[in-house]
C-alpha positions as YAML, in Angstrom:
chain: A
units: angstrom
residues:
- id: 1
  name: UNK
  ca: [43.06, -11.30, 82.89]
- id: 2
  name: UNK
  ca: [41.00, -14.45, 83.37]
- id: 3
  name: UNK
  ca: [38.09, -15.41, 81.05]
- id: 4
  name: UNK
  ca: [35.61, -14.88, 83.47]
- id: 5
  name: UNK
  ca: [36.53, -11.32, 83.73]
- id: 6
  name: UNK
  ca: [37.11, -10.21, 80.24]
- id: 7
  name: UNK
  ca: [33.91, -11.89, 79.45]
- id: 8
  name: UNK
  ca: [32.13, -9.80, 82.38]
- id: 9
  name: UNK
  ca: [33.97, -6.46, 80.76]
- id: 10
  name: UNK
  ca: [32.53, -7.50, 77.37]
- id: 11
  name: UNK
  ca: [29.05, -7.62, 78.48]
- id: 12
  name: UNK
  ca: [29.22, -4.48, 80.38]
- id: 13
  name: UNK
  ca: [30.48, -2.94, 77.11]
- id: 14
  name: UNK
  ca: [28.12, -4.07, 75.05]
- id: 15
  name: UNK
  ca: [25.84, -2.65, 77.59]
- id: 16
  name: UNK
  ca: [27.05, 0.84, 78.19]
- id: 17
  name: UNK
  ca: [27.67, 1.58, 74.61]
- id: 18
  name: UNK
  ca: [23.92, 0.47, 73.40]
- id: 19
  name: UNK
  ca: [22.58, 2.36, 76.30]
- id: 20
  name: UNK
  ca: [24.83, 5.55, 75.34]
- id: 21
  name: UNK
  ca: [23.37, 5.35, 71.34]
- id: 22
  name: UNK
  ca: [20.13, 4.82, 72.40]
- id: 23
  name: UNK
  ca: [20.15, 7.91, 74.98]
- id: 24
  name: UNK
  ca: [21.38, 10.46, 72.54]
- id: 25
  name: UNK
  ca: [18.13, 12.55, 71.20]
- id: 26
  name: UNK
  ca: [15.29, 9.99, 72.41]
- id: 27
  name: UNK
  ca: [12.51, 10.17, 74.58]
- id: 28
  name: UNK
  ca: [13.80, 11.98, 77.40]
- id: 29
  name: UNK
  ca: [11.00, 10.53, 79.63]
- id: 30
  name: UNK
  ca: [12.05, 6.70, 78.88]
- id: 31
  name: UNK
  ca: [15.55, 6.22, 80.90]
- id: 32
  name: UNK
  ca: [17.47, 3.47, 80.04]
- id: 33
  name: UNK
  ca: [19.48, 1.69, 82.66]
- id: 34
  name: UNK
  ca: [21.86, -0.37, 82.81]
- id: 35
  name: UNK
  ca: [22.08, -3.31, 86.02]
- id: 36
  name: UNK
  ca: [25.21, -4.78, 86.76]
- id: 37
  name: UNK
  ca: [25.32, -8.12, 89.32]
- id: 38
  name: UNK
  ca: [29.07, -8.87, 89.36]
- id: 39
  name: UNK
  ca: [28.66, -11.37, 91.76]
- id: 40
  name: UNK
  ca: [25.94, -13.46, 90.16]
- id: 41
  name: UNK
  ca: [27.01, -12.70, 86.87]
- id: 42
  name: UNK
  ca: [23.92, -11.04, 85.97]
- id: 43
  name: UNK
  ca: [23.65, -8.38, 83.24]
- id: 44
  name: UNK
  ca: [20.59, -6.37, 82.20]
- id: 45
  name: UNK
  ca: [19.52, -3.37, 79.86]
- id: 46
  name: UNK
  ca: [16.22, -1.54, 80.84]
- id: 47
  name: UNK
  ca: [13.47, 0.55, 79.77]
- id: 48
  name: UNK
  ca: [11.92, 2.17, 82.09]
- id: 49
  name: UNK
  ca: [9.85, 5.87, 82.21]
- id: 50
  name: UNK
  ca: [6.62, 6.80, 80.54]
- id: 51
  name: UNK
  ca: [5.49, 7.45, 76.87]
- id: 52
  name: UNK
  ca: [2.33, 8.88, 75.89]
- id: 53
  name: UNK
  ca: [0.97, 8.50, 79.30]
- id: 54
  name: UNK
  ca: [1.83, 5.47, 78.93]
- id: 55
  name: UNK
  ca: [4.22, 2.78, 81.69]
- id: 56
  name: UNK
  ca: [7.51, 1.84, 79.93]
- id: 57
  name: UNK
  ca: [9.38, -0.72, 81.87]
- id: 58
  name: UNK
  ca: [11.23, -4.12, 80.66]
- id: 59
  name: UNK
  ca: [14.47, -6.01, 79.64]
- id: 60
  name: UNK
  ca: [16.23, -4.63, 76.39]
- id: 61
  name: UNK
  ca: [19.19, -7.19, 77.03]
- id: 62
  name: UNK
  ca: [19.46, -10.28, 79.88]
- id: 63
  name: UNK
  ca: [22.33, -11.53, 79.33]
- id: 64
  name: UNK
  ca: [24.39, -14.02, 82.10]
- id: 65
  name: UNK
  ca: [27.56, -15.58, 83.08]
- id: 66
  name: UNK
  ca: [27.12, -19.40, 83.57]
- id: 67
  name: UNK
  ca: [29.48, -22.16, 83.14]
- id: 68
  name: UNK
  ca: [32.29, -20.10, 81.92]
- id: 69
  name: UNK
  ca: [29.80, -19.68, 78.89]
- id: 70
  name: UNK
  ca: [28.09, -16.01, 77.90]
- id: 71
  name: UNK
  ca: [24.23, -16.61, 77.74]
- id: 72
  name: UNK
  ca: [22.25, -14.63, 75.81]
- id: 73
  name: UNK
  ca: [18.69, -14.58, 77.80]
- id: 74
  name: UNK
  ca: [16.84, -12.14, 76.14]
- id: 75
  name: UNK
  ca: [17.72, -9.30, 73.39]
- id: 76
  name: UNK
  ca: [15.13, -7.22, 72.48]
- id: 77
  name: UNK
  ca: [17.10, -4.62, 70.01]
- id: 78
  name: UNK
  ca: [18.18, -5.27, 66.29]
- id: 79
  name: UNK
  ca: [21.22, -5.31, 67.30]
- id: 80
  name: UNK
  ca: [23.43, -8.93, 66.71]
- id: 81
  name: UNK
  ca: [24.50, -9.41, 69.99]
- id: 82
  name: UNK
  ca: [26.31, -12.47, 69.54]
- id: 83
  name: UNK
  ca: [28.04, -11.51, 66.50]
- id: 84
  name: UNK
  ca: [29.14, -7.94, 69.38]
- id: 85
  name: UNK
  ca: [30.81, -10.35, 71.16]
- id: 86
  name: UNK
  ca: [32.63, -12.28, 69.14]
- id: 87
  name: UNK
  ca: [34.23, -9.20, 67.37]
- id: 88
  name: UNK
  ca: [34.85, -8.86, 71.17]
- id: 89
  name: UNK
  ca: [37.18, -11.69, 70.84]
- id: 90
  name: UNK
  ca: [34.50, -14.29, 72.58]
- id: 91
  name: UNK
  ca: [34.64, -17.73, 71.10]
- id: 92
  name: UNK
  ca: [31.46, -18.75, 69.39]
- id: 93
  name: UNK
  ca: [31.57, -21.88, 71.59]
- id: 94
  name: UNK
  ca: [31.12, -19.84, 74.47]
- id: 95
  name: UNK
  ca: [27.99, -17.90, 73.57]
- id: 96
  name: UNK
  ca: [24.47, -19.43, 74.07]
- id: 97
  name: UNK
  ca: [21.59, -17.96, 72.79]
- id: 98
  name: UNK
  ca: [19.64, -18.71, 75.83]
- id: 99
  name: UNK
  ca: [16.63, -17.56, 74.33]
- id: 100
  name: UNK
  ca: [16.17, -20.12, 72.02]
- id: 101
  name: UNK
  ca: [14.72, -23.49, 72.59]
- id: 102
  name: UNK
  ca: [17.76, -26.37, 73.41]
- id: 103
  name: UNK
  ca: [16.45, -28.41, 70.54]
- id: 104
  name: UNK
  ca: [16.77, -25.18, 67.81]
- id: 105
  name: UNK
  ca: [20.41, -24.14, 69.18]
- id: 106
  name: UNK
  ca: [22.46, -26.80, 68.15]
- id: 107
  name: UNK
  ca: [21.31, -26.17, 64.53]
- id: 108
  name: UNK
  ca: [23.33, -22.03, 65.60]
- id: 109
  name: UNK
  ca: [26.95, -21.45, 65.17]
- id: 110
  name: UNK
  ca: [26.89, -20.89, 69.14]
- id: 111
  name: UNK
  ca: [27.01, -23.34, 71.63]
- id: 112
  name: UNK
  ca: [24.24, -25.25, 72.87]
- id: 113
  name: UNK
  ca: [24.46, -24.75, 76.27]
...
């Protein structure tokens, strides 16, 4: 199996299995879905549905395919993603935490970009 496509499988994972604890006994009104672009190498986590009368929609996890690298764009659990993937077998030098400003991530244990 080539990097490219374990690393895709990884993310996809991390994904499903976040969205599946996060779905038992909730809100049954706030879906959470998960968006898969294969192609592109695009990988997102939503909220979306209503709470209180209230519009729920937005990224839980962005995370992309770039550069034979795993960038973390956005993680908004409390959940380590990062540390997910490596136990995934990822190499630390092949995450970036994409969220972060350049300057900041070379002071990480991740790569830099």
């Amino acid at each position: 199996m080539s990097k490219l496509t374990n690393y895709s499988q990884c993310i996809q994972k991390l994904c499903r299995d976040y969205a599946q604890r996060r779905n038992v006994g909730d809100n049954q009104e706030v879906e959470i879905q998960t968006i898969f672009d294969r192609e592109q190498n695009h990988y997102q986590l939503i909220y979306i549905g209503w709470q209180n009368e209230e519009r729920i929609f937005g990224p839980v996890l962005h995370l992309d395919i770039k550069a034979d690298k795993i960038w973390i764009q956005w993680n908004g659990t409390e959940e380590d993603v990062a540390d997910e993937l490596v136990k995934m077998g990822v190499d630390k030098d092949d995450i970036v935490i994409g969220f972060q400003p350049p300057y900041i991530r070379k002071y990480t244990e991740y790569a830099v970009g």
